[in-house]
C-alpha positions in Angstrom: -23.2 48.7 4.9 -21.5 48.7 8.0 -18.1 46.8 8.8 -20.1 44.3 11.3 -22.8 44.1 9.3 -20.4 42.9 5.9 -18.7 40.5 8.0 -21.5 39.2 9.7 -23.1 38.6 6.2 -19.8 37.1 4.7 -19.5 34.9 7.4 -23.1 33.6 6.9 -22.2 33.0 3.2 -19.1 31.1 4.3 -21.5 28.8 7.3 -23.7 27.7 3.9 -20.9 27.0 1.3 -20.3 23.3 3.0 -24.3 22.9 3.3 -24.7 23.7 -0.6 -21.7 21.2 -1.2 -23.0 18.3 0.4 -26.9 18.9 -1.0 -25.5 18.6 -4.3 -26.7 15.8 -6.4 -25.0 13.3 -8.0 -26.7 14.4 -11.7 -25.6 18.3 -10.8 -22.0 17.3 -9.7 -21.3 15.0 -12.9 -23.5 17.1 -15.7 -20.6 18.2 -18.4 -18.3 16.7 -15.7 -15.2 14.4 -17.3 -14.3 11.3 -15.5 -11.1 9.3 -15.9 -10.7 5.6 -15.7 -7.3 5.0 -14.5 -6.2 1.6 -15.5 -3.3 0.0 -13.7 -1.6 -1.5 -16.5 0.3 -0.9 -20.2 -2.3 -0.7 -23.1 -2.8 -4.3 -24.4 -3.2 -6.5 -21.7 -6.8 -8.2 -19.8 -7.4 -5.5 -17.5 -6.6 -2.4 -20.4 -9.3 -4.3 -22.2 -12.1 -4.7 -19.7 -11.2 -1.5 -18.3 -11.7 0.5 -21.8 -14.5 -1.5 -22.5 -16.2 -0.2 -19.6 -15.4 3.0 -20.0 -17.2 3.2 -23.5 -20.5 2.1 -21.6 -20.7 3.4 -17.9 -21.1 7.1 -19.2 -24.9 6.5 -19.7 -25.2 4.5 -16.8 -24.0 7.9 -14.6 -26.7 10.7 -13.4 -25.3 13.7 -15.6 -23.9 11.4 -18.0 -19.9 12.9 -18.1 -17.8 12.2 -20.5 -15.4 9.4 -19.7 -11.8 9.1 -20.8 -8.9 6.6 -20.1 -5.6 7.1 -19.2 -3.3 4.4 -18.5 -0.8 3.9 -15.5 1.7 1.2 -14.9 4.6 -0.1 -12.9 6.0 -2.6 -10.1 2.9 -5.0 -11.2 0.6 -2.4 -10.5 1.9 -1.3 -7.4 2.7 2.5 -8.6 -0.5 3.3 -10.1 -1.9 1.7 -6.7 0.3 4.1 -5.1 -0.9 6.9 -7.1 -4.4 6.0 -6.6 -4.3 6.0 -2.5 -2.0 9.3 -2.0 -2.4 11.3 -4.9 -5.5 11.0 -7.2 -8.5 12.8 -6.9 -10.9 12.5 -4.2 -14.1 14.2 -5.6 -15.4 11.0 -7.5 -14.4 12.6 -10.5 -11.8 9.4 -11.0 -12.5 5.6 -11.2 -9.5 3.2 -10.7 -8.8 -0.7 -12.2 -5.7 -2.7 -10.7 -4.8 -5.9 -10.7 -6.2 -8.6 -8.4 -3.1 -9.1 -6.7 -2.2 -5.3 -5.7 -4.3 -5.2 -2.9 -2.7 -8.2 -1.2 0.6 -7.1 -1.6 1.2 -5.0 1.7 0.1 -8.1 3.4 2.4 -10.2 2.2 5.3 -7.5 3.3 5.9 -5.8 0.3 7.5 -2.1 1.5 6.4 -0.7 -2.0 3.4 -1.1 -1.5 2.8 1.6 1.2 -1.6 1.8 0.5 -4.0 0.7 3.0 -6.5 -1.5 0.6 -8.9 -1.6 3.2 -9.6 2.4 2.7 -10.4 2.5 -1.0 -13.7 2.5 -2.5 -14.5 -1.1 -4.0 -16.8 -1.0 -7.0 -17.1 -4.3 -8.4 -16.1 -6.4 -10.8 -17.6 -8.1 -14.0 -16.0 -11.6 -13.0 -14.1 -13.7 -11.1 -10.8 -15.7 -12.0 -10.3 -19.4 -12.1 -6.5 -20.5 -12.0 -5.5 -23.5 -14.0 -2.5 -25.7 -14.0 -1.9 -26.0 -17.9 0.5 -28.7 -19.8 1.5 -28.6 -22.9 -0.3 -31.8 -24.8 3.1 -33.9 -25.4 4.5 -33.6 -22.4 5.1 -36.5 -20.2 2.9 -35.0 -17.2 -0.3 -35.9 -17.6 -2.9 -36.3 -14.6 -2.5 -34.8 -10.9 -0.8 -38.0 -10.0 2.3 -37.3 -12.2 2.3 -33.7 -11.5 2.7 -35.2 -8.1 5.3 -37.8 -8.9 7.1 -36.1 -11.4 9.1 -33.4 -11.5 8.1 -30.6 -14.1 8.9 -27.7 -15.2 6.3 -24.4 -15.1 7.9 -21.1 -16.4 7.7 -17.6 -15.0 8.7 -14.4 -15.1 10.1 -13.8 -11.6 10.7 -15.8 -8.2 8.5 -13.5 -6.5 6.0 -13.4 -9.6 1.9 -14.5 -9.2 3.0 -17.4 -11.5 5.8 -18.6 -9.0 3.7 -18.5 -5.9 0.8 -20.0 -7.1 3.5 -22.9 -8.1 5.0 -23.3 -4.7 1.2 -23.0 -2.9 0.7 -25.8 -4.9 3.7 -27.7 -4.1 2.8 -27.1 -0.6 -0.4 -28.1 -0.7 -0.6 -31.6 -2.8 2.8 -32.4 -2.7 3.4 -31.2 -6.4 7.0 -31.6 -8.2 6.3 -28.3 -10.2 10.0 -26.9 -10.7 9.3 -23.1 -11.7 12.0 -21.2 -14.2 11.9 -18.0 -14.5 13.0 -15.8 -17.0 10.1 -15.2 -19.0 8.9 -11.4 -19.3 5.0 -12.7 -19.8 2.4 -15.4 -19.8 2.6 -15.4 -23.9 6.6 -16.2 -24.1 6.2 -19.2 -21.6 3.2 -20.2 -23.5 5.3 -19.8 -26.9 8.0 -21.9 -24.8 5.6 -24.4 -24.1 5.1 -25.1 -28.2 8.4 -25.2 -28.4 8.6 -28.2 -25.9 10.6 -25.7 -23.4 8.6 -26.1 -20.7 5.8 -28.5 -19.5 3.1 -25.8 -18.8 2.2 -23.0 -16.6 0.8 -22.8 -13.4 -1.3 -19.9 -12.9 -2.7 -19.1 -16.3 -6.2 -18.0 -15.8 -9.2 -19.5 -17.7 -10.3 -16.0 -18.9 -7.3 -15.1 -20.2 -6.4 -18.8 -21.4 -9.8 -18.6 -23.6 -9.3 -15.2 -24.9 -5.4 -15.0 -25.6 -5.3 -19.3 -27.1 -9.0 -20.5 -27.6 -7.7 -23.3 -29.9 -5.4 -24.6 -27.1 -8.7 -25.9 -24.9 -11.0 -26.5 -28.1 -8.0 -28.8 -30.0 -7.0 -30.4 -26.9 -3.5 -28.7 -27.1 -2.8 -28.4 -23.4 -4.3 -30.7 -20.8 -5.9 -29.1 -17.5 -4.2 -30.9 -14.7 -6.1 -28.6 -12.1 -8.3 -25.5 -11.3 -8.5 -23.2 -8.3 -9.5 -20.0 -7.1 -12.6 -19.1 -5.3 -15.5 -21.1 -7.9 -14.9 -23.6 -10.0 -14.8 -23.5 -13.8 -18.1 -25.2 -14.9 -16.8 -25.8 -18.9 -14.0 -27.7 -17.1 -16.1 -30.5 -16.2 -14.8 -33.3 -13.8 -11.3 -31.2 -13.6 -10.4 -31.8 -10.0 -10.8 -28.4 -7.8 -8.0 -27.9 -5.2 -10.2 -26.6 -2.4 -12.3 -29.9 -2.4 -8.7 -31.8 -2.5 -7.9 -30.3 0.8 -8.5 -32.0 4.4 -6.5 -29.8 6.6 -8.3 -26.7 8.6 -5.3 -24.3 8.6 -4.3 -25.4 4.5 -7.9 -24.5 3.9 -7.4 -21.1 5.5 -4.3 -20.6 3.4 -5.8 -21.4 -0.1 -8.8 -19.2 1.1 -6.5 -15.8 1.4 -4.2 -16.7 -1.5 -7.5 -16.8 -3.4 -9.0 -14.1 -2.8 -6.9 -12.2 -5.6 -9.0 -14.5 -8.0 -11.9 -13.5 -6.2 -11.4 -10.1 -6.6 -11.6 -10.5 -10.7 -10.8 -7.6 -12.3 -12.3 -4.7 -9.5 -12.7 -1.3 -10.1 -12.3 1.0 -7.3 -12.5 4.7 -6.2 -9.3 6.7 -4.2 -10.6 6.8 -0.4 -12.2 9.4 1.2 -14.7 10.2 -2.3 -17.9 11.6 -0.8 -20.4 8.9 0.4 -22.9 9.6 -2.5 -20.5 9.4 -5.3 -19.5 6.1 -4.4 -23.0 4.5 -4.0 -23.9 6.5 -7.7 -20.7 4.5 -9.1 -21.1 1.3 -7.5 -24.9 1.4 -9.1 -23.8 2.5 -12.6 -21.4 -0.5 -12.7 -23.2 -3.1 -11.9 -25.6 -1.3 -14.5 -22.6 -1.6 -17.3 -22.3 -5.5 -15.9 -26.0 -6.0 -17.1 -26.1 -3.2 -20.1 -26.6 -5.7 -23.1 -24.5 -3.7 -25.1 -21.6 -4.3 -23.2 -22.1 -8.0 -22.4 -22.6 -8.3 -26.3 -19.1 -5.9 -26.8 -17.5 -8.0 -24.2 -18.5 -11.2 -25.7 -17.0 -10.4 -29.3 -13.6 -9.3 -27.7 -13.9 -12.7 -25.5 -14.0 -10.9 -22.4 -14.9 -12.7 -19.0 -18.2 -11.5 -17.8 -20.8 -13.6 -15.8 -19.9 -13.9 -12.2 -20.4 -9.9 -10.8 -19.4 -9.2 -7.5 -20.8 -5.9 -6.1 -18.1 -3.0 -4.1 -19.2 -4.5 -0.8 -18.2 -7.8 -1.4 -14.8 -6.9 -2.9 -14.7 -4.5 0.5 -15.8 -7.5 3.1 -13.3 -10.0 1.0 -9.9 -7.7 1.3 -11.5 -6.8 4.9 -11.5 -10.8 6.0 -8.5 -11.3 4.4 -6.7 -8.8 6.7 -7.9 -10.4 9.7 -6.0 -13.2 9.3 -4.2 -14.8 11.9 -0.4 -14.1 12.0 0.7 -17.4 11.6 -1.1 -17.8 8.9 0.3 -14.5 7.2 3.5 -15.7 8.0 3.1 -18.9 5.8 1.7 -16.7 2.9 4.8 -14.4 3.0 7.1 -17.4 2.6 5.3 -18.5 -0.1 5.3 -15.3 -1.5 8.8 -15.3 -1.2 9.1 -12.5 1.4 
Protein backbone atom coordinates (compact mmCIF):
# COMPACT_ATOMS: atom_id res chain seq x y z
CA UNK A 1 0.00 0.00 0.00
CA UNK A 2 1.09 3.27 -0.95
CA UNK A 3 2.16 6.12 1.54
CA UNK A 4 -1.04 8.31 0.45
CA UNK A 5 -3.09 5.53 0.28
CA UNK A 6 -2.04 4.35 4.35
CA UNK A 7 -2.53 7.76 5.45
CA UNK A 8 -5.59 8.41 3.65
CA UNK A 9 -6.97 5.21 5.22
CA UNK A 10 -5.66 6.01 8.86
CA UNK A 11 -7.02 9.18 8.67
CA UNK A 12 -10.49 7.80 7.75
CA UNK A 13 -10.15 5.41 10.80
CA UNK A 14 -9.32 8.44 13.02
CA UNK A 15 -12.73 10.75 11.24
CA UNK A 16 -14.94 7.50 12.67
CA UNK A 17 -13.35 6.96 16.20
CA UNK A 18 -15.53 10.03 17.65
CA UNK A 19 -18.72 8.65 15.58
CA UNK A 20 -18.31 5.07 17.13
CA UNK A 21 -17.91 6.93 20.62
CA UNK A 22 -20.91 8.80 20.70
CA UNK A 23 -23.20 5.72 19.10
CA UNK A 24 -22.30 3.89 21.99
CA UNK A 25 -25.04 2.76 24.21
CA UNK A 26 -25.50 3.20 27.64
CA UNK A 27 -25.80 -0.99 28.20
CA UNK A 28 -22.30 -1.33 25.93
CA UNK A 29 -20.49 1.54 27.86
CA UNK A 30 -21.52 0.18 31.54
CA UNK A 31 -21.45 -3.84 30.73
CA UNK A 32 -18.56 -5.15 33.28
CA UNK A 33 -18.01 -1.46 33.85
CA UNK A 34 -17.37 -0.44 37.87
CA UNK A 35 -19.02 2.67 39.06
CA UNK A 36 -18.07 4.55 42.20
CA UNK A 37 -20.38 6.40 44.51
CA UNK A 38 -18.33 9.04 46.02
CA UNK A 39 -19.90 10.09 49.19
CA UNK A 40 -19.04 13.50 50.63
CA UNK A 41 -18.76 12.60 54.08
CA UNK A 42 -16.83 10.22 57.01
CA UNK A 43 -18.44 6.67 57.19
CA UNK A 44 -21.26 6.84 59.84
CA UNK A 45 -23.25 9.77 59.28
CA UNK A 46 -26.98 10.36 57.25
CA UNK A 47 -25.67 10.87 53.87
CA UNK A 48 -22.81 7.60 54.26
CA UNK A 49 -26.06 5.81 55.00
CA UNK A 50 -28.42 6.76 52.19
CA UNK A 51 -25.56 6.93 49.97
CA UNK A 52 -24.45 3.12 50.63
CA UNK A 53 -27.84 2.15 50.65
CA UNK A 54 -28.19 3.21 47.23
CA UNK A 55 -25.35 1.91 46.00
CA UNK A 56 -26.35 -1.76 47.04
CA UNK A 57 -29.59 -1.23 44.70
CA UNK A 58 -29.01 1.14 41.63
CA UNK A 59 -26.62 -1.57 40.04
CA UNK A 60 -29.73 -3.34 38.62
CA UNK A 61 -31.43 -0.41 37.88
CA UNK A 62 -28.31 0.58 35.27
CA UNK A 63 -28.29 -0.79 31.39
CA UNK A 64 -25.14 -3.24 31.69
CA UNK A 65 -25.72 -3.56 35.26
CA UNK A 66 -21.79 -2.54 36.60
CA UNK A 67 -20.70 -3.29 39.58
CA UNK A 68 -20.95 -0.47 42.06
CA UNK A 69 -18.53 0.39 44.89
CA UNK A 70 -18.24 3.25 47.54
CA UNK A 71 -15.50 5.20 48.42
CA UNK A 72 -15.77 7.86 50.89
CA UNK A 73 -14.45 11.51 50.78
CA UNK A 74 -14.64 14.20 53.40
CA UNK A 75 -13.50 17.59 54.54
CA UNK A 76 -14.29 21.48 55.17
CA UNK A 77 -18.21 20.19 55.50
CA UNK A 78 -18.00 18.70 52.30
CA UNK A 79 -16.40 21.34 50.54
CA UNK A 80 -13.16 19.22 49.45
CA UNK A 81 -14.87 16.28 48.11
CA UNK A 82 -17.12 18.98 46.22
CA UNK A 83 -13.95 20.31 45.04
CA UNK A 84 -12.76 17.09 43.98
CA UNK A 85 -15.87 16.27 42.33
CA UNK A 86 -16.00 19.60 39.94
CA UNK A 87 -12.07 19.63 38.93
CA UNK A 88 -10.85 16.40 39.26
CA UNK A 89 -13.19 13.34 39.12
CA UNK A 90 -14.07 11.51 36.20
CA UNK A 91 -16.12 12.68 33.48
CA UNK A 92 -17.20 9.55 31.56
CA UNK A 93 -20.31 8.71 33.89
CA UNK A 94 -18.30 6.13 35.30
CA UNK A 95 -18.62 8.12 38.86
CA UNK A 96 -21.84 9.25 40.82
CA UNK A 97 -21.37 11.89 43.63
CA UNK A 98 -23.51 12.55 47.14
CA UNK A 99 -22.71 15.96 49.15
CA UNK A 100 -24.28 17.61 51.57
CA UNK A 101 -27.33 19.98 51.01
CA UNK A 102 -25.46 22.92 51.95
CA UNK A 103 -22.19 22.58 49.61
CA UNK A 104 -23.73 23.88 46.76
CA UNK A 105 -24.79 27.16 48.43
CA UNK A 106 -21.61 27.76 49.82
CA UNK A 107 -19.91 29.80 46.93
CA UNK A 108 -22.91 32.00 47.09
CA UNK A 109 -22.63 32.84 50.33
CA UNK A 110 -18.76 33.97 49.64
CA UNK A 111 -17.02 31.14 50.82
CA UNK A 112 -13.33 31.26 48.81
CA UNK A 113 -12.95 27.39 49.42
CA UNK A 114 -15.43 26.70 47.70
CA UNK A 115 -14.14 27.44 44.18
CA UNK A 116 -17.05 24.89 42.07
CA UNK A 117 -19.66 26.34 39.93
CA UNK A 118 -22.86 24.22 41.27
CA UNK A 119 -24.76 25.30 38.52
CA UNK A 120 -22.50 22.89 36.05
CA UNK A 121 -22.83 19.59 37.77
CA UNK A 122 -25.14 16.90 36.81
CA UNK A 123 -28.11 16.83 39.43
CA UNK A 124 -29.63 13.43 39.91
CA UNK A 125 -32.09 13.51 42.50
CA UNK A 126 -32.81 12.86 45.74
CA UNK A 127 -34.95 10.29 47.86
CA UNK A 128 -36.28 13.22 50.15
CA UNK A 129 -36.38 16.43 51.32
CA UNK A 130 -35.43 17.91 54.83
CA UNK A 131 -37.65 19.54 57.35
CA UNK A 132 -35.70 21.79 60.01
CA UNK A 133 -36.99 21.80 63.56
CA UNK A 134 -36.35 23.97 66.47
CA UNK A 135 -36.02 21.31 69.32
CA UNK A 136 -36.11 21.91 73.36
CA UNK A 137 -35.22 19.84 75.68
CA UNK A 138 -38.69 18.81 77.68
CA UNK A 139 -37.68 20.67 81.12
CA UNK A 140 -36.56 23.54 79.95
CA UNK A 141 -38.30 26.71 80.66
CA UNK A 142 -38.90 27.56 76.81
CA UNK A 143 -41.84 26.22 75.81
CA UNK A 144 -44.04 27.71 72.87
CA UNK A 145 -42.82 30.22 70.02
CA UNK A 146 -43.91 32.93 72.27
CA UNK A 147 -41.13 32.24 74.88
CA UNK A 148 -38.61 31.38 72.34
CA UNK A 149 -39.46 34.91 71.37
CA UNK A 150 -39.46 36.44 74.81
CA UNK A 151 -36.83 34.48 76.31
CA UNK A 152 -33.52 34.19 75.88
CA UNK A 153 -32.20 30.59 75.21
CA UNK A 154 -29.59 28.82 74.54
CA UNK A 155 -29.17 26.45 71.15
CA UNK A 156 -25.65 24.77 70.77
CA UNK A 157 -23.38 24.41 67.82
CA UNK A 158 -20.44 23.48 66.55
CA UNK A 159 -19.18 26.63 64.82
CA UNK A 160 -20.28 30.39 64.41
CA UNK A 161 -20.25 29.89 60.82
CA UNK A 162 -21.87 26.28 61.19
CA UNK A 163 -25.59 25.31 59.39
CA UNK A 164 -26.73 25.08 63.04
CA UNK A 165 -25.66 28.81 63.85
CA UNK A 166 -27.19 30.33 60.76
CA UNK A 167 -30.33 28.69 60.75
CA UNK A 168 -30.32 30.28 64.59
CA UNK A 169 -29.66 33.81 63.58
CA UNK A 170 -32.21 33.48 60.27
CA UNK A 171 -34.49 32.72 62.87
CA UNK A 172 -33.70 35.43 65.13
CA UNK A 173 -34.09 37.62 62.23
CA UNK A 174 -37.02 36.66 61.12
CA UNK A 175 -39.56 36.21 64.29
CA UNK A 176 -37.64 38.13 66.63
CA UNK A 177 -36.29 34.90 68.44
CA UNK A 178 -33.86 35.21 71.66
CA UNK A 179 -32.05 32.00 70.53
CA UNK A 180 -28.39 32.60 71.95
CA UNK A 181 -26.24 30.01 69.99
CA UNK A 182 -22.85 28.37 71.86
CA UNK A 183 -20.72 26.81 70.06
CA UNK A 184 -18.29 24.37 70.89
CA UNK A 185 -19.89 21.27 70.07
CA UNK A 186 -18.08 18.94 67.40
CA UNK A 187 -21.69 17.35 66.33
CA UNK A 188 -25.45 17.30 66.50
CA UNK A 189 -25.18 14.06 69.02
CA UNK A 190 -22.86 16.06 71.81
CA UNK A 191 -25.31 19.06 71.86
CA UNK A 192 -28.15 16.65 71.93
CA UNK A 193 -26.23 14.71 74.92
CA UNK A 194 -25.86 18.35 76.38
CA UNK A 195 -29.31 18.97 76.14
CA UNK A 196 -29.99 15.73 78.68
CA UNK A 197 -27.69 17.04 80.68
CA UNK A 198 -29.79 20.31 81.03
CA UNK A 199 -26.70 22.15 79.20
CA UNK A 200 -28.49 23.63 76.70
CA UNK A 201 -32.17 24.34 75.91
CA UNK A 202 -32.24 22.66 72.43
CA UNK A 203 -31.04 22.90 68.98
CA UNK A 204 -32.05 24.77 66.20
CA UNK A 205 -31.52 23.02 63.02
CA UNK A 206 -31.87 19.40 63.77
CA UNK A 207 -33.56 17.84 60.91
CA UNK A 208 -36.71 15.54 61.32
CA UNK A 209 -35.03 12.68 59.38
CA UNK A 210 -32.20 12.62 61.29
CA UNK A 211 -34.13 13.53 64.67
CA UNK A 212 -36.29 10.25 63.93
CA UNK A 213 -33.59 8.04 63.02
CA UNK A 214 -30.55 9.08 65.48
CA UNK A 215 -33.45 9.70 68.99
CA UNK A 216 -36.86 8.11 67.94
CA UNK A 217 -37.84 8.01 71.63
CA UNK A 218 -37.20 11.77 72.01
CA UNK A 219 -40.53 12.63 69.65
CA UNK A 220 -42.51 9.32 70.64
CA UNK A 221 -41.90 10.08 74.83
CA UNK A 222 -42.47 13.61 74.45
CA UNK A 223 -38.75 14.28 75.47
CA UNK A 224 -38.15 17.39 73.50
CA UNK A 225 -40.93 19.81 72.51
CA UNK A 226 -41.06 21.08 68.72
CA UNK A 227 -41.25 24.85 68.99
CA UNK A 228 -41.00 25.15 65.07
CA UNK A 229 -40.48 23.62 61.54
CA UNK A 230 -39.17 24.99 58.33
CA UNK A 231 -37.71 24.22 55.13
CA UNK A 232 -39.28 23.89 51.87
CA UNK A 233 -42.72 21.41 53.03
CA UNK A 234 -43.98 20.96 56.05
CA UNK A 235 -43.65 17.90 58.34
CA UNK A 236 -47.15 16.30 58.17
CA UNK A 237 -46.46 13.88 61.62
CA UNK A 238 -45.93 17.33 63.21
CA UNK A 239 -49.38 18.28 63.13
CA UNK A 240 -50.49 21.90 64.18
CA UNK A 241 -46.57 22.74 64.64
CA UNK A 242 -46.43 26.23 63.40
CA UNK A 243 -44.45 26.51 59.86
CA UNK A 244 -42.13 29.57 59.51
CA UNK A 245 -42.93 30.32 55.84
CA UNK A 246 -46.71 30.78 56.68
CA UNK A 247 -45.46 33.00 59.83
CA UNK A 248 -43.96 35.40 57.43
CA UNK A 249 -45.73 38.77 55.92
CA UNK A 250 -42.86 40.44 54.41
CA UNK A 251 -42.07 40.01 50.44
CA UNK A 252 -38.25 40.35 50.68
CA UNK A 253 -38.10 38.01 54.30
CA UNK A 254 -40.03 35.56 52.14
CA UNK A 255 -37.39 35.67 49.40
CA UNK A 256 -34.72 35.13 52.16
CA UNK A 257 -36.28 32.00 53.90
CA UNK A 258 -36.97 30.75 50.21
CA UNK A 259 -32.92 30.60 49.27
CA UNK A 260 -31.80 29.64 52.75
CA UNK A 261 -34.15 26.75 52.20
CA UNK A 262 -33.34 25.53 49.41
CA UNK A 263 -30.41 23.38 51.10
CA UNK A 264 -33.49 21.49 52.72
CA UNK A 265 -34.89 21.24 49.41
CA UNK A 266 -32.12 19.72 47.97
CA UNK A 267 -32.37 16.52 50.54
CA UNK A 268 -29.76 14.39 50.23
CA UNK A 269 -28.92 14.83 45.96
CA UNK A 270 -26.77 12.82 44.15
CA UNK A 271 -25.04 14.33 41.32
CA UNK A 272 -22.60 13.55 38.39
CA UNK A 273 -19.04 15.80 37.75
CA UNK A 274 -19.99 18.28 34.78
CA UNK A 275 -19.39 17.72 31.36
CA UNK A 276 -20.49 13.51 31.58
CA UNK A 277 -21.84 12.79 28.22
CA UNK A 278 -25.56 13.70 27.69
CA UNK A 279 -26.76 10.00 27.61
CA UNK A 280 -25.16 8.93 30.71
CA UNK A 281 -26.76 11.42 32.66
CA UNK A 282 -30.35 10.86 31.52
CA UNK A 283 -29.49 6.67 31.97
CA UNK A 284 -28.49 7.80 35.77
CA UNK A 285 -31.05 10.20 36.45
CA UNK A 286 -33.70 7.25 35.34
CA UNK A 287 -32.03 4.42 37.34
CA UNK A 288 -32.39 6.54 40.47
CA UNK A 289 -35.53 7.54 40.56
CA UNK A 290 -35.87 3.65 39.74
CA UNK A 291 -33.83 2.85 43.21
CA UNK A 292 -36.44 5.69 44.80
CA UNK A 293 -39.41 3.33 43.82
CA UNK A 294 -37.38 -0.25 43.90
CA UNK A 295 -39.37 -1.93 46.89
CA UNK A 296 -36.39 -3.45 48.04
CA UNK A 297 -34.77 -0.39 48.81
CA UNK A 298 -37.71 1.54 50.29
CA UNK A 299 -38.13 -1.67 52.51
CA UNK A 300 -33.99 -1.50 53.30
CA UNK A 301 -34.42 2.09 53.89
CA UNK A 302 -37.33 1.71 56.12
CA UNK A 303 -35.52 -0.84 58.57
CA UNK A 304 -32.37 1.54 58.85
CA UNK A 305 -35.02 4.50 59.42
CA UNK A 306 -33.98 6.30 56.44
CA UNK A 307 -36.02 9.29 54.99
CA UNK A 308 -37.58 8.33 51.75
CA UNK A 309 -40.95 9.72 50.39
CA UNK A 310 -40.69 13.14 48.95
CA UNK A 311 -38.32 12.40 45.47
CA UNK A 312 -37.15 15.18 43.61
CA UNK A 313 -36.01 14.38 40.07
CA UNK A 314 -32.01 15.95 38.66
CA UNK A 315 -34.03 18.70 36.96
CA UNK A 316 -35.60 20.00 39.85
CA UNK A 317 -32.50 19.96 42.00
CA UNK A 318 -30.89 21.70 38.67
CA UNK A 319 -33.87 24.57 38.31
CA UNK A 320 -33.67 25.01 42.38
CA UNK A 321 -29.72 25.74 42.71
CA UNK A 322 -30.34 27.66 39.18
CA UNK A 323 -33.14 30.07 40.84
CA UNK A 324 -31.26 30.34 43.74
CA UNK A 325 -28.37 31.95 41.89
CA UNK A 326 -30.39 34.47 40.38
CA UNK A 327 -31.02 36.11 43.32
CA UNK A 328 -30.93 39.72 43.69
CA UNK A 329 -27.72 41.12 45.24
CA UNK A 330 -29.21 42.62 48.12
CA UNK A 331 -30.70 39.80 48.88
CA UNK A 332 -27.35 37.74 48.80
CA UNK A 333 -25.86 40.29 50.71
CA UNK A 334 -28.35 39.58 53.74
CA UNK A 335 -27.72 35.80 53.42
CA UNK A 336 -23.85 36.27 53.65
CA UNK A 337 -24.31 38.22 56.91
CA UNK A 338 -26.26 35.65 58.23
CA UNK A 339 -23.98 33.20 57.13
CA UNK A 340 -21.54 34.97 58.86
CA UNK A 341 -19.47 36.15 55.84
Amino acid sequence: MSQNLLAAALAGMIATLPLAAKAQSAADFYKGRTVTMMIGSAPGGGYDAMGRAVSRHIGKHIPGNPVVVVQNMSGAGGIIPTNYLFKMAAKDGSLIGTVNNTTPFEPLIGTKEASYDPTQFNWLGTPSVEVGLVAVWRESPIRTLDDLKAKESTMGSSGANSTPSFYARLLNELLGAKMKIVVGYPGQNEAFLAMERGELDGYPSTFYSALTSTRPEWLRDKKVRVLIQYGPQRQLELGETPFLPDLLTKPEDKALAQVAFAALALGRPFLMPPGVPADRVATMRKALMDVFTDKEFIAEAEKLQLSVGSVRTGEQLQKEIADAYKSPPELVARLRRLAGQ
